[in-house]
C-alpha positions as CSV (number, residue, x, y, z in Angstrom):
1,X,-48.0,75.8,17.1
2,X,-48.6,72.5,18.1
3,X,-51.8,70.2,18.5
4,X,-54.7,72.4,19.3
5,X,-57.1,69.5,20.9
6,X,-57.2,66.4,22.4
7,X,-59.2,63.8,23.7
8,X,-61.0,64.5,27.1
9,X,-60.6,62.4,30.0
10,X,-63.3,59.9,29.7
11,X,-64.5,57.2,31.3
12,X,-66.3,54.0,30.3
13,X,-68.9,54.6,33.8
14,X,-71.4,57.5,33.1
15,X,-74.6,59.1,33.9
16,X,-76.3,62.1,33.2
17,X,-78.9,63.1,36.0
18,X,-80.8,66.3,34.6
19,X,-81.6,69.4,36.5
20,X,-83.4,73.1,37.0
21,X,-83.6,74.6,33.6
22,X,-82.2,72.4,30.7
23,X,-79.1,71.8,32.5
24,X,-77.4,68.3,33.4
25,X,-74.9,66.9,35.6
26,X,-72.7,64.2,34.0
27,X,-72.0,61.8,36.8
28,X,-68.3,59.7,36.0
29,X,-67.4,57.2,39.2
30,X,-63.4,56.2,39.7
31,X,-62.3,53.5,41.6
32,X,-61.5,54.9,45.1
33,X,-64.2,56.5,45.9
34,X,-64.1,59.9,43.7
35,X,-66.8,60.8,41.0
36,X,-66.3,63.5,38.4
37,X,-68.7,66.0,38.5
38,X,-69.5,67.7,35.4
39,X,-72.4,70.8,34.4
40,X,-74.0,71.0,31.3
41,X,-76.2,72.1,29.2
42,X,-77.1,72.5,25.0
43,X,-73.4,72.3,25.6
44,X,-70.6,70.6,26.9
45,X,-67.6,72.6,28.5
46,X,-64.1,73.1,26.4
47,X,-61.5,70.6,27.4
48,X,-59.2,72.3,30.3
49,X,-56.0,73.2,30.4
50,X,-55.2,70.9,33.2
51,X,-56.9,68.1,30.8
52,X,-55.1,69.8,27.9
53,X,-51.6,69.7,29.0
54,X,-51.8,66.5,30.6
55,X,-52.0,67.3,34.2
56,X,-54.7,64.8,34.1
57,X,-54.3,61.2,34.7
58,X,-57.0,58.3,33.7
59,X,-58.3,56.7,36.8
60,X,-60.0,53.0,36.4
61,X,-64.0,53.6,36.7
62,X,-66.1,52.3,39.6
63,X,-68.2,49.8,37.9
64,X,-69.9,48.7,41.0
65,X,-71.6,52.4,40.8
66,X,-75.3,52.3,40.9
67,X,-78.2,55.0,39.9
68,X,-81.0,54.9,41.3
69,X,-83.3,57.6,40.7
70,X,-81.5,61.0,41.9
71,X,-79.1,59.0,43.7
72,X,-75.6,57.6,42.9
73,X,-74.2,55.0,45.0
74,X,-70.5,54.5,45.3
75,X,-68.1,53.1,47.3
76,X,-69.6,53.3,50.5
77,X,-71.1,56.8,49.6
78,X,-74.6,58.2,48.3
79,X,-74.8,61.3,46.1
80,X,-78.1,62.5,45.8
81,X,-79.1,65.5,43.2
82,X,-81.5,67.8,44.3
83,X,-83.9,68.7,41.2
84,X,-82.4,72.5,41.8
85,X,-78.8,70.9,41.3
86,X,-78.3,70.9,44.6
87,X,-75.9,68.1,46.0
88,X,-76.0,66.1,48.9
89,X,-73.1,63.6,50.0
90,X,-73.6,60.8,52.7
91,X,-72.1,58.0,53.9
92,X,-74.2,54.7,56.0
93,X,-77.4,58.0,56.5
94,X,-75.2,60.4,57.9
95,X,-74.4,63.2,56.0
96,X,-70.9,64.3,54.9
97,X,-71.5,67.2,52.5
98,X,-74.3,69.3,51.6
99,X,-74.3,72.4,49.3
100,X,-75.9,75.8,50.5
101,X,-78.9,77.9,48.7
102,X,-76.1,80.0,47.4
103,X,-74.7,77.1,45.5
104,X,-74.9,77.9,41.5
105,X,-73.5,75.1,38.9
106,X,-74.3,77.1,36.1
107,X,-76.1,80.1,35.2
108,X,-77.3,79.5,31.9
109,X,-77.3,76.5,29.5
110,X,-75.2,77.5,26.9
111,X,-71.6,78.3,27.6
112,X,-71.8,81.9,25.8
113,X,-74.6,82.7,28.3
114,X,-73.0,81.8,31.3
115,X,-71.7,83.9,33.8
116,X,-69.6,81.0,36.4
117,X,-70.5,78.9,39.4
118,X,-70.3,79.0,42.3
119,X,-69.7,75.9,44.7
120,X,-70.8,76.4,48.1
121,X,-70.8,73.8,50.4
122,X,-72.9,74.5,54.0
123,X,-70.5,74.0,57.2
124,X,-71.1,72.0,59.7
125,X,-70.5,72.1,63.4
126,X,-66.4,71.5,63.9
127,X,-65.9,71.1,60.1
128,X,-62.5,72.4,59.2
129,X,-61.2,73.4,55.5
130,X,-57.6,73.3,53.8
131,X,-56.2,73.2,50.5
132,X,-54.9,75.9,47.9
133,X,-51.5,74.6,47.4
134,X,-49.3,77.6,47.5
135,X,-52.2,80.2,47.4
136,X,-51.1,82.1,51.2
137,X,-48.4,81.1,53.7
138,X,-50.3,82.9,56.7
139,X,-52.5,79.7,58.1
140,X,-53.2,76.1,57.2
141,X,-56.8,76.3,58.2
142,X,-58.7,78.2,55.9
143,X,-61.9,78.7,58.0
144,X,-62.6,82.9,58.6
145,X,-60.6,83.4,55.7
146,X,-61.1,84.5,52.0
147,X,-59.0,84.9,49.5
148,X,-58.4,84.0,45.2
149,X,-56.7,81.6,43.7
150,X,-53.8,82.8,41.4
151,X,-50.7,82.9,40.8
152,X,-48.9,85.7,41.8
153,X,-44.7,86.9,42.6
154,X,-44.2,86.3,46.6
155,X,-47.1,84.5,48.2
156,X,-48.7,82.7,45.4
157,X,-46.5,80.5,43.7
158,X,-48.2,77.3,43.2
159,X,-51.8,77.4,43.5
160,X,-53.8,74.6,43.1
161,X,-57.8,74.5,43.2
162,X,-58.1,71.2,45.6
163,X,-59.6,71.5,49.0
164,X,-60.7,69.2,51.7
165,X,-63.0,69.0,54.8
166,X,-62.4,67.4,57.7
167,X,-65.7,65.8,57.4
168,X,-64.7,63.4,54.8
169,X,-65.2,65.1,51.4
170,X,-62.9,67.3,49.2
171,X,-63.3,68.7,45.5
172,X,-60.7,69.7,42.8
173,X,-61.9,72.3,40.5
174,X,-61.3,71.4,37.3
175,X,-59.8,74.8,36.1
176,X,-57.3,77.2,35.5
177,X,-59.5,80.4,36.0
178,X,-59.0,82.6,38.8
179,X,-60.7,81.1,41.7
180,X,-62.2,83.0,44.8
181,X,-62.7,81.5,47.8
182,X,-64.3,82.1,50.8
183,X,-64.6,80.0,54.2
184,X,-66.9,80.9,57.0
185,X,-65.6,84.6,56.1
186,X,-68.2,87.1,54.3
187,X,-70.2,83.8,53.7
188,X,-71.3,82.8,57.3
189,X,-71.3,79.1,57.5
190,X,-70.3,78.4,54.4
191,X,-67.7,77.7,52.5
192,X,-68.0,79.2,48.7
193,X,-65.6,78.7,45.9
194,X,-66.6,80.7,43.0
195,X,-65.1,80.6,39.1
196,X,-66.6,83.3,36.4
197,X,-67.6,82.0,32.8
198,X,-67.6,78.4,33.4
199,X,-69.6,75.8,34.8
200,X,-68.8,73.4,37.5
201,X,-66.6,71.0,36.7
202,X,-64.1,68.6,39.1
203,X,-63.8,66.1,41.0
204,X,-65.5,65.1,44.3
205,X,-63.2,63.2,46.8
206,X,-64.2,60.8,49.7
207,X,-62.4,59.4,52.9
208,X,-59.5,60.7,55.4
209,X,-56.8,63.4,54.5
210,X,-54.7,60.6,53.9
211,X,-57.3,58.9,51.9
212,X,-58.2,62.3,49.8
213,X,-54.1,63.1,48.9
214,X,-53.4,59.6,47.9
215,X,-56.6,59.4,45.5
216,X,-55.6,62.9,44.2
217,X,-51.8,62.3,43.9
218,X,-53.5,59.4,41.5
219,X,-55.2,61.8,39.4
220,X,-52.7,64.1,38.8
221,X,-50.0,62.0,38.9
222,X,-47.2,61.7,41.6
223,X,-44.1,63.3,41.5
224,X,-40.5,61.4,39.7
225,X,-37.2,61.7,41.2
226,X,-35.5,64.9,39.4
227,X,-32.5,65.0,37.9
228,X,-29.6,64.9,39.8
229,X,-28.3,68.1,39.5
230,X,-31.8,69.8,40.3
231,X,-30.3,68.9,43.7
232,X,-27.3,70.9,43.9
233,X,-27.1,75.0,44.0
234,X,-29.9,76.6,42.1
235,X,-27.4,80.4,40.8
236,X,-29.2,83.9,39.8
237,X,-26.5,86.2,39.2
238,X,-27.1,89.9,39.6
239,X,-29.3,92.0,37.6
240,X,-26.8,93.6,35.4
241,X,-24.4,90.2,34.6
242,X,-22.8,90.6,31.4
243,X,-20.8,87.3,29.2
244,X,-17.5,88.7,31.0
245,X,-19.2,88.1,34.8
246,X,-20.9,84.7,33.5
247,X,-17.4,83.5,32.3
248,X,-15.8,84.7,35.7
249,X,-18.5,83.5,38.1
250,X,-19.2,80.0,36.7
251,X,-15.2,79.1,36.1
252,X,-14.8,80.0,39.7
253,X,-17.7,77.7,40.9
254,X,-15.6,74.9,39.0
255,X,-12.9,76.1,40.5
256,X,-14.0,75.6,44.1
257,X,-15.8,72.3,43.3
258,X,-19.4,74.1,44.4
259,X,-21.9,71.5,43.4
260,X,-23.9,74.1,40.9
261,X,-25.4,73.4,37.5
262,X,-28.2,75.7,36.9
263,X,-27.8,79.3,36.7
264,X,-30.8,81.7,35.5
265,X,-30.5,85.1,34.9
266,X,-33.1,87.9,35.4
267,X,-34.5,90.0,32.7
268,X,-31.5,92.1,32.8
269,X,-30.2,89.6,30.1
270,X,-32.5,91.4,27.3
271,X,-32.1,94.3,25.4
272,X,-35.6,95.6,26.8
273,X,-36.2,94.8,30.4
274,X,-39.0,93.1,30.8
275,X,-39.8,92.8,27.2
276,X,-43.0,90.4,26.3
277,X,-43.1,91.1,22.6
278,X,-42.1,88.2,19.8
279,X,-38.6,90.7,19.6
280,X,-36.8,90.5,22.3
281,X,-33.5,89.8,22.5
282,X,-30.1,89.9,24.2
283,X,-28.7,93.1,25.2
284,X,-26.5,94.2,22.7
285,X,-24.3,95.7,25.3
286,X,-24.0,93.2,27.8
287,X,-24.2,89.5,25.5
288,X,-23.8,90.4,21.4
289,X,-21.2,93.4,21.8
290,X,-21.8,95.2,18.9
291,X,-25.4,96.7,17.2
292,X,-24.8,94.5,14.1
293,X,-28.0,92.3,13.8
294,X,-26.4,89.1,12.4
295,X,-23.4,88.8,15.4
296,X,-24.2,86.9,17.8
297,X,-20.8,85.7,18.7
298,X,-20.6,86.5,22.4
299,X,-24.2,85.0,23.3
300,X,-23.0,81.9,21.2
301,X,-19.8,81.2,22.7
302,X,-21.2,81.6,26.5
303,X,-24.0,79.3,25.3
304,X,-21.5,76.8,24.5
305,X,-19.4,77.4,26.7
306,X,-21.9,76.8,30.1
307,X,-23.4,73.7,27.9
308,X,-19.9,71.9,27.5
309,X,-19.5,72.6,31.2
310,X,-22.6,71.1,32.0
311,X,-24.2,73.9,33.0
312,X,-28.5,74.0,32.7
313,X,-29.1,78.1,31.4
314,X,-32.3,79.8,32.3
315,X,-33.5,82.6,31.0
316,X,-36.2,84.9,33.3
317,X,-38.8,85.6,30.6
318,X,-41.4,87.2,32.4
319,X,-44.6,85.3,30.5
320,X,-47.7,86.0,31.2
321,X,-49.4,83.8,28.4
322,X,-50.0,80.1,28.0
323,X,-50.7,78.6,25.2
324,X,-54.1,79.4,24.2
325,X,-53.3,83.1,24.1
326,X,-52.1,81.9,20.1
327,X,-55.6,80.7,19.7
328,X,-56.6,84.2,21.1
329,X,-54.8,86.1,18.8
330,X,-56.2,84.2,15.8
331,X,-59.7,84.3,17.1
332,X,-59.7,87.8,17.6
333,X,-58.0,88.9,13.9
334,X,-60.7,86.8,12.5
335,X,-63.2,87.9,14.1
336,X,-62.3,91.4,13.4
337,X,-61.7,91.1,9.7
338,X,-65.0,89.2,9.6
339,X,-66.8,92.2,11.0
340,X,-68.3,90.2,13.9
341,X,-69.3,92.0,17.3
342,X,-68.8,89.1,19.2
343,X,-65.9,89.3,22.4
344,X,-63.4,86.7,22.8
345,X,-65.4,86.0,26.3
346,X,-69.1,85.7,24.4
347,X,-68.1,82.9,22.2
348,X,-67.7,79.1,22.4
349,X,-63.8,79.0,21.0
350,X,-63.5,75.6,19.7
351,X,-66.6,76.1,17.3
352,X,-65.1,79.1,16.3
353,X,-61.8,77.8,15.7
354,X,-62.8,74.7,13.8
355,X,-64.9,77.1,11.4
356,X,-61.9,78.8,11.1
357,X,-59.4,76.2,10.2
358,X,-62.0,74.9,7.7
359,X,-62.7,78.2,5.8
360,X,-59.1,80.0,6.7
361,X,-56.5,77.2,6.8
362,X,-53.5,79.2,6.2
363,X,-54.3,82.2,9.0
364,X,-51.7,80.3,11.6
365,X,-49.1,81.1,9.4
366,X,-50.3,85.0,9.3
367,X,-50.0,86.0,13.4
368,X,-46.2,85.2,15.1
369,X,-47.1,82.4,17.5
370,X,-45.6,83.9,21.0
371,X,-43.8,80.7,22.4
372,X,-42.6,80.0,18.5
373,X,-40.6,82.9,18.5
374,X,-38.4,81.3,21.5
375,X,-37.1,78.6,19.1
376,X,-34.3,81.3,18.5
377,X,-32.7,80.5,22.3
378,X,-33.9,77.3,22.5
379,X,-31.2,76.8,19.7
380,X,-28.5,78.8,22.3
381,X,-29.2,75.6,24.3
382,X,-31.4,77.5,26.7
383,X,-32.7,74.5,28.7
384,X,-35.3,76.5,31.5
385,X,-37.4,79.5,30.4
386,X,-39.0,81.4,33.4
């Protein structure tokens, strides 16, 4: 299953400024002018996936950063904390960003009691917004538009929860949840960005587009040169290609010297179409050729076959799971055989699964993981699953 934790991304700068009712924002200045922004309360929020699977980069704290009082001062830039939890970003007295009554950090102190957050920043006269990544391919400006963050097939591809203003100041949500969003929309002079059971947590940028993407691109890390033949032809044969059509179509490429290397097939390729259980398999008619279990002859040889050609096969798997949906699985089983009430939403997961792995150490071998039972086509020398 893998490594379950890891370390946060901390930095050596901190400080903790508390607010409204036993809650607390801890305050972490970078070099550059950003400053992670962090809600808490009795407890501190789970490690995210962005953090989780590295998405994360370190950046070098601002140890020129000063509090004073209510007030952090950084690079240039003041942000005060409003004993609500309201925030209030300025540069030389004038003021760059400040959030609306409708802005929420948290609901509640304890994560189990908590119902989101929601970051609404008031508008000023001229300000523009953009950001989402991928999220809608209608405007760039997101002003008198609404919308949610999430990924979704045609129009959603690559979301990503960072925004900016053209007054200076941008934020990257640190999350994964599905994000809605609304500028100067429903919400009239504002613009709102709302996440359900979690509190706020990101990081606040400073400066110029330019400025903003560069300090980001740090923090999530800038982008390698690919592989060469992630240049050439990307191929996705029709639905219903079978070993014979494979054989046939990528000889043929060869043939005419087309510069392709990756070819991915749709879900056509299993015996269930569209199949998300731990079974699924190739289609005995179109890639094994017979019903007996233990041949897998023709899968094999086309496997082989594309690999010593160097050919990159991807398989369209349709799923709709990351990783922690393992931990899910095992929370819930336990859970149930333990007779608790509890839902997987009203409890704190890490506490629960470090009480499990203390008194049940042997439940991961009980529940299939779902991404272990692809180790049976990452051995067909299935490079991309989709």
């Amino acid at each position: 299953m893998g490594t379950l934790f890891s370390s946060f991304v901390l930095l050596a700068t901190a400080f903790t400024v508390p607010f409204g009712e036993n809650l607390h924002y801890t305050l972490r200045p970078c070099a550059g002018g950003v400053v992670r922004v962090t809600c808490g309360g009795y407890d501190e929020p789970d490690e995210s996936l962005l953090e989780r699977y590295g998405f994360i980069e370190t950046l070098k704290p601002d140890d020129a950063a000063k509090l004073d009082g209510r007030t952090l001062s950084f690079a240039g830039h003041e942000l005060t904390v409003g004993e609500k939890g309201g925030l209030t970003l300025a540069k030389g007295g004038v003021t760059l960003m400040r959030t609306a009554p409708s802005f929420v950090p948290a609901t509640a102190p304890t994560l189990h009691r908590n119902a989101g957050f929601t970051f609404a920043a008031a508008l000023q006269p001229g300000e523009h917004v953009i950001g989402g990544g991928d999220s809608q391919r209608e405007h760039l400006e997101l002003n008198g538009h609404s919308g949610q963050l999430w990924i979704g097939h045609k129009g959603c591809h690559v979301p990503q929860p960072f925004y900016m203003s053209s007054k200076g100041w941008g934020f990257l949500f640190n999350t994964t949840r599905r994000l809605s969003w609304d500028v100067d929309c429903s919400a009239k002079g504002e613009a709102r960005f709302a996440v359900k059971r979690q509190m706020l947590d990101g990081w606040l940028f400073t400066g110029g587009f330019y400025g903003m993407i560069d300090a980001y691109t740090r923090l999530t890390g800038r982008p390698h040169l690919p592989p060469e033949k992630s240049f050439g032809l990307w191929m996705i044969p029709f639905y219903g290609s079978d070993v014979n059509a494979l054989q046939f179509l990528t000889a043929g490429l060869r043939e005419k010297k087309i510069p392709c290397d990756n070819i991915s097939l749709e879900p056509g390729w299993m015996e269930t179409d569209y199949d998300q259980t731990t079974n699924r398999d190739w289609s005995r008619m179109r890639f094994l050729g017979c019903d007996a279990p233990m041949w897998r002859g023709p899968a094999r040889i086309l496997t082989d076959l594309l690999h010593s050609n160097n050919y990159n096969l991807g398989l369209w798997f349709n799923c709709q799971w990351d990783l922690t949906y393992e931990e899910i699985a095992v929370i819930s089983h336990w859970l149930s055989v333990a007779g608790y009430k509890y839902g997987i939403n009203e409890i704190h997961i890490v506490i629960v699964l470090n009480y499990l792995i203390c008194k049940h150490p042997f439940i991961f071998t009980e529940i299939e993981p779902v991404f272990s039972a692809l180790s049976k086509f990452t051995s067909y020398k299935v490079f991309t699953i989709l």
